[in-house]
TIDOPA-735345 format. One line per 4 residues: number of its first residue (from 1); for each residue y, x, z of N, C-alpha, C, CB. Coordinates in Angstrom, 2 decimals, decimal comma. Glycine has a CB too. Example, Ala and Ser with C-alpha at 12.3 -4.5 7.8 and 13.67 -1.06 7.14 Angstrom:
1	-5,69/13,19/7,80/-4,50/12,30/7,80/-3,30/13,20/7,80/-4,47/11,31/9,05  -2,25/12,85/7,08/-1,06/13,67/7,14/0,03/12,90/7,87/-0,60/14,08/5,72
//
This chain:
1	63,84/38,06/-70,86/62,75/37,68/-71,74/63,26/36,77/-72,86/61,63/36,97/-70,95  62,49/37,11/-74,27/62,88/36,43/-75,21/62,47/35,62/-76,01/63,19/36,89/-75,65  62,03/34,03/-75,61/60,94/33,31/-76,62/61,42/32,48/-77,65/60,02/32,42/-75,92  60,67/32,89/-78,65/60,67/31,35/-80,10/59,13/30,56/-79,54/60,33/32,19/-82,61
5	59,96/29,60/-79,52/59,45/28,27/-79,32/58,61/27,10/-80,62/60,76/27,66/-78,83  57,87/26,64/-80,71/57,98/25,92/-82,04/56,99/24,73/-81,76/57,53/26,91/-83,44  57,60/23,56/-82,04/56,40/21,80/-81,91/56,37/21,38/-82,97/56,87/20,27/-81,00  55,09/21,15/-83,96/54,90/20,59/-84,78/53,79/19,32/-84,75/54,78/21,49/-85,48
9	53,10/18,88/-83,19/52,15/18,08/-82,77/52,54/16,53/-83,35/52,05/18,24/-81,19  53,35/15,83/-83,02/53,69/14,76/-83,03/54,80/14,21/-84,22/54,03/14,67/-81,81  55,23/12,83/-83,84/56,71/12,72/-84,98/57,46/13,46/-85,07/57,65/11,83/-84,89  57,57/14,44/-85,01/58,70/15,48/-84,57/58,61/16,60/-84,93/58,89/15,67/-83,33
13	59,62/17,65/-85,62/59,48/18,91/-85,84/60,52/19,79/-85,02/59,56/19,08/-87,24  60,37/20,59/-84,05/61,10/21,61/-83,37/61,23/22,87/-83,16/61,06/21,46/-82,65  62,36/23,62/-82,58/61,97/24,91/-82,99/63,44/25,30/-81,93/61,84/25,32/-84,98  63,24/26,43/-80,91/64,38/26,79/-79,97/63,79/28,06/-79,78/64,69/25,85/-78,57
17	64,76/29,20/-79,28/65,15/30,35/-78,52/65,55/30,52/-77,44/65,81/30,85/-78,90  64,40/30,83/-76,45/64,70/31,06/-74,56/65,28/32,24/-74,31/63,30/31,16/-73,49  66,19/32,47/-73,80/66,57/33,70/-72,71/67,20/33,75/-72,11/66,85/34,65/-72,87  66,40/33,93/-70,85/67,59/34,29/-68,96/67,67/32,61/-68,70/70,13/35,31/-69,22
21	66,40/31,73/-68,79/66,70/30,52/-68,20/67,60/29,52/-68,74/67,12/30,78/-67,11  68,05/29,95/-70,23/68,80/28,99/-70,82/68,48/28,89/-72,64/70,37/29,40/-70,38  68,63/27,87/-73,37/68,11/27,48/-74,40/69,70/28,05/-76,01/67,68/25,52/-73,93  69,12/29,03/-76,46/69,81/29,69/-77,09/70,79/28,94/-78,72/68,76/30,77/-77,23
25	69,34/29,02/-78,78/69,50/27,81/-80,44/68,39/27,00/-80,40/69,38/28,63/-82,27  68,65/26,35/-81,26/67,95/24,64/-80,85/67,80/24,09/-82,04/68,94/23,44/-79,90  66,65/23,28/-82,50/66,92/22,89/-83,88/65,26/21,13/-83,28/66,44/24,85/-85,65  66,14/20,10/-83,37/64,86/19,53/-83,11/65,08/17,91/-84,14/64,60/19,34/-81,13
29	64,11/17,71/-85,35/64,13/16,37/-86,33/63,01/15,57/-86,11/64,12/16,68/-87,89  63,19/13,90/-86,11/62,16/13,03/-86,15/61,67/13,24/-87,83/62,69/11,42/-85,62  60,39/13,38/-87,44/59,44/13,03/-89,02/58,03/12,94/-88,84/59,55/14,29/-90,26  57,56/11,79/-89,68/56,16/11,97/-89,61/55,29/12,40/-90,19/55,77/11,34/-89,52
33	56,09/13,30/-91,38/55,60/14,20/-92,31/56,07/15,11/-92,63/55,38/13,89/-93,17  55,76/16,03/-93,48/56,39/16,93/-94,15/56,73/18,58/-92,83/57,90/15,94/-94,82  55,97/18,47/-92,09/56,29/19,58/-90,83/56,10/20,74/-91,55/55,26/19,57/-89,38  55,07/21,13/-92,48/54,56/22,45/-92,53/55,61/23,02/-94,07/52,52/22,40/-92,71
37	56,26/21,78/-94,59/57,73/22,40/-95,45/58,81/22,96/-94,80/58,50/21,35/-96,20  59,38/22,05/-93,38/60,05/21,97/-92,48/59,82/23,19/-91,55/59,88/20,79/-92,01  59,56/23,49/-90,98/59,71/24,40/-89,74/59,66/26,08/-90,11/58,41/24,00/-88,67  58,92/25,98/-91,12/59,48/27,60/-91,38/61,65/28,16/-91,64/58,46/27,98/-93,25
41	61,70/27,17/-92,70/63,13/27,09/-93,15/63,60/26,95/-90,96/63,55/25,20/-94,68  63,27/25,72/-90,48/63,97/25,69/-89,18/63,59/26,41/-88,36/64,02/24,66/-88,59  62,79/27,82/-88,31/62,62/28,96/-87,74/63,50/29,83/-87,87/61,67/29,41/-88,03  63,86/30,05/-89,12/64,89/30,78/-89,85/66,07/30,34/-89,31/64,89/30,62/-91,33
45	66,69/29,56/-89,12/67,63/28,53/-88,61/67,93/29,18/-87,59/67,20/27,13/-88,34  67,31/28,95/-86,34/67,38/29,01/-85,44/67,26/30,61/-84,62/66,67/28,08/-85,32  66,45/31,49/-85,89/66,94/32,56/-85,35/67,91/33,25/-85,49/66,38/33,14/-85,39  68,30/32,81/-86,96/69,52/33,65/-87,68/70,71/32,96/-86,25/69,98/32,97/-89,93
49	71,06/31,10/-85,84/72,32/31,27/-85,12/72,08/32,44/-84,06/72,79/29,85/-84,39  70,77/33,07/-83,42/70,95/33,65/-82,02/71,10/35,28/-82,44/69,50/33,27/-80,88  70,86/35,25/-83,57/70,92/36,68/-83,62/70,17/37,36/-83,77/71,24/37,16/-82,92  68,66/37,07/-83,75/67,55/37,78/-83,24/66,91/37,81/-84,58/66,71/37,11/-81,98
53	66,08/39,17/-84,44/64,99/39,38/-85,42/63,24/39,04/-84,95/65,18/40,98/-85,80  62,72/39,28/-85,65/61,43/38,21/-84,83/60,61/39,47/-84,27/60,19/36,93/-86,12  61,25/40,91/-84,21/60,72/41,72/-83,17/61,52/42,13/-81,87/60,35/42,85/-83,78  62,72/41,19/-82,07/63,43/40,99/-80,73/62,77/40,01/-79,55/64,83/40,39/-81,08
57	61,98/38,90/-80,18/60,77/38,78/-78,91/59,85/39,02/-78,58/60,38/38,13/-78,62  59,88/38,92/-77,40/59,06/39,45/-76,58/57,77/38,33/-76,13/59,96/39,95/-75,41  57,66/37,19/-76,36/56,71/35,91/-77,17/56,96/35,04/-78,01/56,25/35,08/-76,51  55,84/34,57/-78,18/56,14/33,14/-79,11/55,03/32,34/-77,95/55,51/33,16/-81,33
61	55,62/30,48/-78,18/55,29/29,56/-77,30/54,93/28,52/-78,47/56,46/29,20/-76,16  53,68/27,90/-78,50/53,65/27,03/-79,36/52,26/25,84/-78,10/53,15/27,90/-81,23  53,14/24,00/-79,15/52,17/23,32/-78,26/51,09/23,25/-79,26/52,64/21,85/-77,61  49,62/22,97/-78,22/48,36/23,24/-79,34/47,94/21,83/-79,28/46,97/24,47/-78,91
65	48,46/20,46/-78,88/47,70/19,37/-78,68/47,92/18,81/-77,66/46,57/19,54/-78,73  47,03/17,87/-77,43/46,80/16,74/-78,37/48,24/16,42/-79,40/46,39/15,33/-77,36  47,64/15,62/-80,56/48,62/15,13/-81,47/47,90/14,89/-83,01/49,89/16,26/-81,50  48,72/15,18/-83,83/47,48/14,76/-85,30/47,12/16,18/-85,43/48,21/13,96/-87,18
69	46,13/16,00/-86,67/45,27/17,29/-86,76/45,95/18,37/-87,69/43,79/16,95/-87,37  47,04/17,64/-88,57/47,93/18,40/-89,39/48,65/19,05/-88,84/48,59/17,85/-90,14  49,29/18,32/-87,84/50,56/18,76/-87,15/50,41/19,97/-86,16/51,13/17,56/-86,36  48,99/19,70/-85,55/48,72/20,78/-84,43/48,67/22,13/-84,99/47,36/20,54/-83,67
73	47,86/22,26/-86,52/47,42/23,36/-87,25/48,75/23,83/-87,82/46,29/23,03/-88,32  49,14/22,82/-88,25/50,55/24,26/-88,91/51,19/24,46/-87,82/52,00/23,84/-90,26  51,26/24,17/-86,92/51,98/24,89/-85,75/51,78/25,83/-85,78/51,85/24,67/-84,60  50,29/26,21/-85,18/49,71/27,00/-84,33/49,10/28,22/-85,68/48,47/26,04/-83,25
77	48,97/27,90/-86,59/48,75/28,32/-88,11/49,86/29,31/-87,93/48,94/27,07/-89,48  51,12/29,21/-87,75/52,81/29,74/-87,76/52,68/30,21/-86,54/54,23/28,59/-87,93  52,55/30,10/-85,76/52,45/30,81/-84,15/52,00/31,95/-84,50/51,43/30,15/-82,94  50,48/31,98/-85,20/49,70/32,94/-84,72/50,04/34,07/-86,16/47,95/32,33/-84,36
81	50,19/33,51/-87,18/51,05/34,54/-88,52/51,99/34,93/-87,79/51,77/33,82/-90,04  52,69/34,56/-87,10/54,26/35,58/-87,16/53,65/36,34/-86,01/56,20/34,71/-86,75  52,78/36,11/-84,72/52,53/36,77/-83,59/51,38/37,98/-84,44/51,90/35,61/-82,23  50,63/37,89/-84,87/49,77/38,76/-85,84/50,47/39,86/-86,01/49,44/38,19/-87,20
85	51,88/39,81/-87,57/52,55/40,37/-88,30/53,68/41,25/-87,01/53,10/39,22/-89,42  53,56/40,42/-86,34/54,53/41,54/-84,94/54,13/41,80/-84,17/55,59/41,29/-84,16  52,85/41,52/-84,09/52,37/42,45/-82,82/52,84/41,53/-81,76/53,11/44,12/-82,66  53,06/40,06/-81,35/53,81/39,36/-80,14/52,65/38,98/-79,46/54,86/38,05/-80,46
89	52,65/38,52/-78,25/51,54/37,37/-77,93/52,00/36,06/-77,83/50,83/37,57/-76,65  51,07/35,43/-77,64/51,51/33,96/-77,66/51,49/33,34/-76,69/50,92/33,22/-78,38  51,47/32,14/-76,22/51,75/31,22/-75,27/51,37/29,56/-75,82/53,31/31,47/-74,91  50,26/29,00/-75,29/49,54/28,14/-75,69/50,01/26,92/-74,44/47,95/28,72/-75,85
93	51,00/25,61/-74,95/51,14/24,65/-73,89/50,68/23,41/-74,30/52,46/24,52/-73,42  49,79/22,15/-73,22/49,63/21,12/-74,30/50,83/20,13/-74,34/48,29/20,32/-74,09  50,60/19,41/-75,13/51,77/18,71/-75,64/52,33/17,79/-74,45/51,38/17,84/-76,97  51,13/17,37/-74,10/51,53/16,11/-72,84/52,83/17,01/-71,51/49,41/15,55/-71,68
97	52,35/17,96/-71,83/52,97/19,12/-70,15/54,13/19,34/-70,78/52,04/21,02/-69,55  54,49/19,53/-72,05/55,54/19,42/-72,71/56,56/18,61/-73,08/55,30/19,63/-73,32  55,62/17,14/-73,45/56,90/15,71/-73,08/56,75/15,78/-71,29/56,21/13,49/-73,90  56,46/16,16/-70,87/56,39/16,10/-69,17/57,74/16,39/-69,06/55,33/17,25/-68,21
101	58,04/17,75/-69,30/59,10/18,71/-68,62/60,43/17,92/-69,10/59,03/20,51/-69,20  60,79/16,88/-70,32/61,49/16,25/-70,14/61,95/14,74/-69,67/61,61/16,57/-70,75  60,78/14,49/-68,36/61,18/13,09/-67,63/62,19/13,55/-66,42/59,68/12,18/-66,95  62,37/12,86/-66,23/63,23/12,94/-65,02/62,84/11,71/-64,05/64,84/12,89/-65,45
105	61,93/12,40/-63,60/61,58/11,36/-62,38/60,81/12,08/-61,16/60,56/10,08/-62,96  61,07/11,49/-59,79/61,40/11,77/-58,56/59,66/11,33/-58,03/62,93/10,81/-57,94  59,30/10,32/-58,92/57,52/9,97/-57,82/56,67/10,59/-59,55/56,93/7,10/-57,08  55,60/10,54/-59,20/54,64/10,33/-59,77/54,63/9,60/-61,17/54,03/9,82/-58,93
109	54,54/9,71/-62,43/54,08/9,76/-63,65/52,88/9,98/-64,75/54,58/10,22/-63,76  52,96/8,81/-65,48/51,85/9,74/-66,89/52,68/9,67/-68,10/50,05/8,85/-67,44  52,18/10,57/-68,66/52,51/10,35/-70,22/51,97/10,25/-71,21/53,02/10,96/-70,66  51,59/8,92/-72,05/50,75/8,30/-72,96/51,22/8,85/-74,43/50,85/6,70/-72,78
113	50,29/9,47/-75,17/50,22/9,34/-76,81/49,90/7,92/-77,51/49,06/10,32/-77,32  49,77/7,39/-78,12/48,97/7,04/-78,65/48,27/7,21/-79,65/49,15/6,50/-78,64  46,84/6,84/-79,39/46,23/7,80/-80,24/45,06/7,21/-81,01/45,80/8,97/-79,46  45,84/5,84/-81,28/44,93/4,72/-82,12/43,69/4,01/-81,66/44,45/5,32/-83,29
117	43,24/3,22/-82,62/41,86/2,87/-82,18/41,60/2,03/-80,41/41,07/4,47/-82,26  43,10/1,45/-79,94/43,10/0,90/-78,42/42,86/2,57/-78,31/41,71/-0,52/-77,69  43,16/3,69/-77,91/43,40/4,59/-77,29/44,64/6,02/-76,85/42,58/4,71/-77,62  44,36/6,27/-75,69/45,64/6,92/-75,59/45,26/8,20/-75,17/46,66/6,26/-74,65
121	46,37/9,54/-75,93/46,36/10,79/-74,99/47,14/10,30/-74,22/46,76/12,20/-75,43  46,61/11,26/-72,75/46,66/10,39/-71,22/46,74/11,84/-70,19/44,83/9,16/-70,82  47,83/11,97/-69,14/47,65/12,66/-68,56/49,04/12,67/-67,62/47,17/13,61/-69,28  48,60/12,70/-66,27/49,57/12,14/-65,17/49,86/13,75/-64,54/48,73/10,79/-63,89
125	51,72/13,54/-63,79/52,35/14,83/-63,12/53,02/14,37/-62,07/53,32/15,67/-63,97  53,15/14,67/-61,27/54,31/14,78/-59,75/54,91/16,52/-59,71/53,11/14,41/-57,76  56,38/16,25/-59,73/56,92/17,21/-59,27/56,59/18,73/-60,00/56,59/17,08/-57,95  56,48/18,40/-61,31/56,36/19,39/-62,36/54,79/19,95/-62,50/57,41/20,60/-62,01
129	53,81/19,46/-61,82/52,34/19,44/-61,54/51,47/18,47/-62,02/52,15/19,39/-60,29  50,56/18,93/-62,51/49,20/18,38/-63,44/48,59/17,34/-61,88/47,68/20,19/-64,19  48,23/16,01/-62,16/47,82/15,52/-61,46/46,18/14,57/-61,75/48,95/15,02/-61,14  46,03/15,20/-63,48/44,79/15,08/-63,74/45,08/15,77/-65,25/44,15/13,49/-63,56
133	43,77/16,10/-65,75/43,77/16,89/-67,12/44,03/16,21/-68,11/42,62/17,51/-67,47  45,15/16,47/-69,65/44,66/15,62/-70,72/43,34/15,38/-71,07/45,13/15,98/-71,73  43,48/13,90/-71,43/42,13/13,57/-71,72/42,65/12,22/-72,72/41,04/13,24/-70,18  41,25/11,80/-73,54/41,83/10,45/-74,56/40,75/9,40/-73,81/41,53/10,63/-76,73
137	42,04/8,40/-73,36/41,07/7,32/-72,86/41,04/5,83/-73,54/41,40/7,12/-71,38  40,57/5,02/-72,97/40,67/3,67/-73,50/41,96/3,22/-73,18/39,64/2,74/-72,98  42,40/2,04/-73,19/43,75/1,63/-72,71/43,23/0,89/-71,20/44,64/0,45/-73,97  41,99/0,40/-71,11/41,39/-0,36/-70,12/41,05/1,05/-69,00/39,91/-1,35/-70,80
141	40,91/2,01/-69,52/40,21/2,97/-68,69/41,93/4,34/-68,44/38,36/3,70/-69,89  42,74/3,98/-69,30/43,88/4,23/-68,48/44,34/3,11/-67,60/44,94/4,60/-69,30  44,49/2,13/-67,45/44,71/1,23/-66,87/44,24/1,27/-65,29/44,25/0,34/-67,64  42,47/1,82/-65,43/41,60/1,98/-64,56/42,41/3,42/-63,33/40,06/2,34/-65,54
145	42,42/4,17/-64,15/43,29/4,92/-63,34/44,18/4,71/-62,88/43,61/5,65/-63,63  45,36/4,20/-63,40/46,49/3,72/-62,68/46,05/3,14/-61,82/47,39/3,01/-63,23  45,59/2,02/-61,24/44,78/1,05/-60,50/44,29/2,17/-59,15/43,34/0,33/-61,61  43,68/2,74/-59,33/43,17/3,93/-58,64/43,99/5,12/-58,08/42,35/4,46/-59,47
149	44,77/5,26/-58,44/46,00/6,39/-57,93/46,70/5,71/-56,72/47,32/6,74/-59,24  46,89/4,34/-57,31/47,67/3,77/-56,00/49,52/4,12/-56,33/46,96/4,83/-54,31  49,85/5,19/-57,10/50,72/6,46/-56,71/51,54/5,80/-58,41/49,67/8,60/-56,52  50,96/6,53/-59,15/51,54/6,70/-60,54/51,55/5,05/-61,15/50,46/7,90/-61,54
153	52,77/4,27/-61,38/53,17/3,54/-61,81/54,62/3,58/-62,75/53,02/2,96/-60,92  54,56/4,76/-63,18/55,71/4,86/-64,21/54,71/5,90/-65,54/57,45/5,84/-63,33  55,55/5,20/-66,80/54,51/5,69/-67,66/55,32/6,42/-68,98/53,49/4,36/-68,11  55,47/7,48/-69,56/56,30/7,64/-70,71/55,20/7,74/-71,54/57,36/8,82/-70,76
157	56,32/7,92/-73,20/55,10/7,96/-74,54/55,28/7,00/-75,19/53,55/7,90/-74,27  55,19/7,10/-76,60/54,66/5,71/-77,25/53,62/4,94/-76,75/54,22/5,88/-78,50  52,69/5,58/-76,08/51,49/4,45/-75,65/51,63/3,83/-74,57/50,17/4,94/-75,45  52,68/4,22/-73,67/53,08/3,66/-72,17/53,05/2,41/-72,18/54,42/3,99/-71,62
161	53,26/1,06/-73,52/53,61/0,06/-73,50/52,40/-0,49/-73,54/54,49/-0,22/-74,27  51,13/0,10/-74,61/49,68/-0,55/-74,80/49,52/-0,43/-73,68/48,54/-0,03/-75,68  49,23/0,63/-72,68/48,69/0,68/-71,31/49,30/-0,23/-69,97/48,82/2,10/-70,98  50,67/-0,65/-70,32/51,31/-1,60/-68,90/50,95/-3,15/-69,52/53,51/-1,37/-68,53
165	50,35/-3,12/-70,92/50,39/-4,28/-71,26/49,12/-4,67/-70,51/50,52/-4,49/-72,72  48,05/-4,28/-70,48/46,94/-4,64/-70,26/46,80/-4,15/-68,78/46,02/-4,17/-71,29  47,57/-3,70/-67,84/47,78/-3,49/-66,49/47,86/-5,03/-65,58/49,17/-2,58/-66,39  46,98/-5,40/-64,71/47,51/-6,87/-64,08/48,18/-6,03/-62,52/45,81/-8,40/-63,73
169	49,03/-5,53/-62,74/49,95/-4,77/-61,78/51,18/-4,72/-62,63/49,39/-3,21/-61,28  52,25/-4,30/-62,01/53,84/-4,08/-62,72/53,79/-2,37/-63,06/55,44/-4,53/-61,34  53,87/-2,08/-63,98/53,89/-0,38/-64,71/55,03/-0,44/-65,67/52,31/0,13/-65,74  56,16/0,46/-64,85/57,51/0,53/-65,39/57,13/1,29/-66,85/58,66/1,42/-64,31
173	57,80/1,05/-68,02/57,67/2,17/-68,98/59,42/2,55/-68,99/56,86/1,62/-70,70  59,39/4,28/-68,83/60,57/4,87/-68,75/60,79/5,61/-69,87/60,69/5,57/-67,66  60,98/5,54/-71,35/61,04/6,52/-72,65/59,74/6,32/-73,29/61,26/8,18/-72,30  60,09/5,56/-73,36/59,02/5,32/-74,06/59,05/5,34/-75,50/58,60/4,26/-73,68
177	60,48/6,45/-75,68/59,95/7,10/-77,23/60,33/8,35/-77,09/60,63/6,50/-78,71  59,75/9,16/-75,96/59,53/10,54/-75,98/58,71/10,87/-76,67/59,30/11,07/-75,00  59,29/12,06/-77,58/58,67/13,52/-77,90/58,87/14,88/-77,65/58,68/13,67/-78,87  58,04/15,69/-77,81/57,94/16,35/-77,60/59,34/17,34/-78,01/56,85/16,34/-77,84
181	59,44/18,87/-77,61/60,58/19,17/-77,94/60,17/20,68/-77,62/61,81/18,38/-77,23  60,85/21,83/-78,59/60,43/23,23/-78,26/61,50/23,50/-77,06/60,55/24,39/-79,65  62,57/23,03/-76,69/62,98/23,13/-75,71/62,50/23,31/-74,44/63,43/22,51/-75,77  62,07/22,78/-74,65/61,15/22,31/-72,99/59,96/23,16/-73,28/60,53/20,27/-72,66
185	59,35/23,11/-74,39/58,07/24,02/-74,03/58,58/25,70/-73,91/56,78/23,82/-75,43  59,69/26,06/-74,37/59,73/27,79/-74,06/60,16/28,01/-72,40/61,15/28,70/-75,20  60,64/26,77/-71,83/61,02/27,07/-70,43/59,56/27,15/-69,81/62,06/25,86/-69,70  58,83/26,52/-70,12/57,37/26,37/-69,58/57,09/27,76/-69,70/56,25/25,34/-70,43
189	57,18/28,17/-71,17/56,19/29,23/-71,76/56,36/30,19/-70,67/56,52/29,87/-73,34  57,80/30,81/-70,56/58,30/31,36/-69,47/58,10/31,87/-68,68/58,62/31,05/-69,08  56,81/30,82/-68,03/56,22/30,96/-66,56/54,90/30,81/-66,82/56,69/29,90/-65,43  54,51/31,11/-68,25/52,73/31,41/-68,16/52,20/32,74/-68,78/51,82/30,19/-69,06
193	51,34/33,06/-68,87/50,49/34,13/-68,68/50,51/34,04/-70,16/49,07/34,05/-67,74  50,65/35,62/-70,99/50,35/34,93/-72,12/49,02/35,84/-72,80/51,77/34,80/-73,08  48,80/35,25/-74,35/47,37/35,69/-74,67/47,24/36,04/-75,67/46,45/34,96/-74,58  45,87/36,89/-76,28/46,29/37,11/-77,76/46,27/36,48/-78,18/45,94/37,70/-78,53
197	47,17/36,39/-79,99/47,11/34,62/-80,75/46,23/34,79/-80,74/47,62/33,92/-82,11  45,10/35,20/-81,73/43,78/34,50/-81,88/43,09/33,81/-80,83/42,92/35,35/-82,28  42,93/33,87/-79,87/42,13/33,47/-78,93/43,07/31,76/-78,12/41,91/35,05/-77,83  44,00/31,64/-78,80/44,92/30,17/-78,60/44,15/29,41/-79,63/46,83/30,21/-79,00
201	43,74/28,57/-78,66/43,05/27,02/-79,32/43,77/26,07/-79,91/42,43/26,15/-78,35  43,69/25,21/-80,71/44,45/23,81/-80,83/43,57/23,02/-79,57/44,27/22,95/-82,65  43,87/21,75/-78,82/43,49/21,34/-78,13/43,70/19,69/-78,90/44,01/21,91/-76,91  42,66/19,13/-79,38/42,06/18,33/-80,05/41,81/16,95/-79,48/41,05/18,93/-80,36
205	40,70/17,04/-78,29/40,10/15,99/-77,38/39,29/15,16/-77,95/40,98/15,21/-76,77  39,21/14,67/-79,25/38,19/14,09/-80,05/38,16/14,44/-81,46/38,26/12,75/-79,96  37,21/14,32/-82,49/37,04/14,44/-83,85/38,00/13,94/-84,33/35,99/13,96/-84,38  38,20/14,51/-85,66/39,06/14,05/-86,85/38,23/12,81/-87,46/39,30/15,34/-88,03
209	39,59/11,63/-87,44/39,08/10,55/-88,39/38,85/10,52/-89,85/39,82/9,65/-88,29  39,00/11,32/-90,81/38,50/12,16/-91,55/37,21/12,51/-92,00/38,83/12,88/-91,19  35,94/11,89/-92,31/34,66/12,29/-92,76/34,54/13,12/-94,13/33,88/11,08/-92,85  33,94/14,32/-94,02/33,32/14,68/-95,02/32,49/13,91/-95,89/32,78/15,46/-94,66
213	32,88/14,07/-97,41/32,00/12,95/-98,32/30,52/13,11/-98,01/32,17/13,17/-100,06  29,65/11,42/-98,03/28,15/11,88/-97,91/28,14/11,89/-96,16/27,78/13,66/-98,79  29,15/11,65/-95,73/28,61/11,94/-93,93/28,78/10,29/-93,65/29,99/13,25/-92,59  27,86/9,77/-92,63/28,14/8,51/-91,93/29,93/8,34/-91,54/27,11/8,55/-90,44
217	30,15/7,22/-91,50/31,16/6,76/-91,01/31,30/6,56/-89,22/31,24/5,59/-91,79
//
C-alpha cells in the first residue's frame, strides 16, 4: 500500500510517503504561516524523491483538526483536490491521535493544544488507544480530569504546561513542543478504513474567532 500523507493543522507544515510499514520521503518545517504557499511545492518534493506519480497511490491521509481554521482547510482543501482529480480516497485522522503516535510512553497520557482563551485541545491515550474523545476544555476542567483518571499524569503539547500549572497534584510535561507530523499520520492512515473525500470533515470543536461584520461579538 501506498500513502501521501499531508499536516497543515498546527505550527507546522508536513508532507511523507508510506509503503510496506516504512516512511519513504519525508519533508516536515516549523511555521506559523504561509502553509497553503508551502505544501503544494513540498508535495512535489516529496513525491518526485520516491518516485511516485500521484496515481501510484493507492490513498491520501490528511489530519482534519483540531488546530487553526486556516491551517485545517488548506489541508484538507489539497487532500480532497488531488483525491477528486485521481479518483483516490482519503483518510481523515485528528490531529491529537497524530501528535499521539509520536510519544513514547509506557502508562497513560494526554495531549494538550492550546487553544487560547485559558483553553486547551485535550485528549488522553494508553497504549496507542483513545482513552477519551478530542474535546476543547478549560484548563480547570482539564485539570478536572486528570484529577479523576487517577491514571494519566503525563501530558504532551504546547498546552501541557497551562494545564500542570494549575494542577495541585505533580503532572510531568514530556514534549512539550510536539507537533504534529505526516509521518506518523500515514502509519495511522494505514490501519483505517478509508472514505470518499467529500464526505471528510475538518474537525473544528468550537467557532471561529472571526465574526462576520454587523454580528455580536
Amino acid at each position: 500500500m501506498r500513502i501521501l500523507a499531508l499536516d497543515t493543522c498546527l505550527a507546522a507544515c508536513s508532507a511523507a510517503i508510506w509503503q510496506g510499514g516504512r516512511v519513504l520521503a519525508h519533508q516536515w518545517r516549523a511555521m506559523q504561516r504561509g502553509h497553503a504557499e508551502a505544501l503544494l511545492p513540498m508535495l512535489e518534493e516529496v513525491r518526485a524523491a520516491a518516485g511516485f506519480e500521484y496515481s501510484d497511490f493507492d490513498r491520501l491521509a490528511v489530519s482534519i483538526g483540531p488546530g487553526s481554521f486556516a491551517g485545517v482547510r488548506v489541508g484538507l482543501a489539497a487532500a480532497r483536490g488531488i483525491c477528486v482529480a485521481r479518483g483516490l480516497p482519503l483518510v481523515g485522522v485528528n490531529t491529537l491521535e497524530v501528535m499521539a503516535a509520536a510519544v513514547d510512553a509506557a502508562t497513560p497520557f494526554g495531549v494538550a493544544i492550546d487553544a487560547r482563551n485559558h483553553q486547551v485541545y485535550f485528549q488522553a491515550f494508553a497504549g496507542g488507544a483513545a482513552l477519551s474523545p478530542p474535546a476543547i476544555l478549560s484548563l480547570s476542567e482539564a485539570a478536572a480530569y486528570l484529577r479523576g483518571t487517577d491514571s494519566v499524569r503525563r501530558l504532551a503539547g504546547d498546552g501541557a504546561a497551562a494545564i500542570a500549572a494549575v494542577c495541585p497534584f505533580n503532572v510531568e510535561v514530556i514534549q512539550g513542543d510536539l507537533l504534529p507530523d505526516a509521518a506518523h499520520l500515514a502509519g495511522i492512515a494505514a490501519l483505517r478504513r478509508t472514505e470518499d473525500p467529500v464526505t471528510v470533515s475538518p474537525l473544528y470543536l468550537r467557532a471561529p474567532d472571526a465574526k462576520m461584520p454587523g454580528t455580536a461579538a
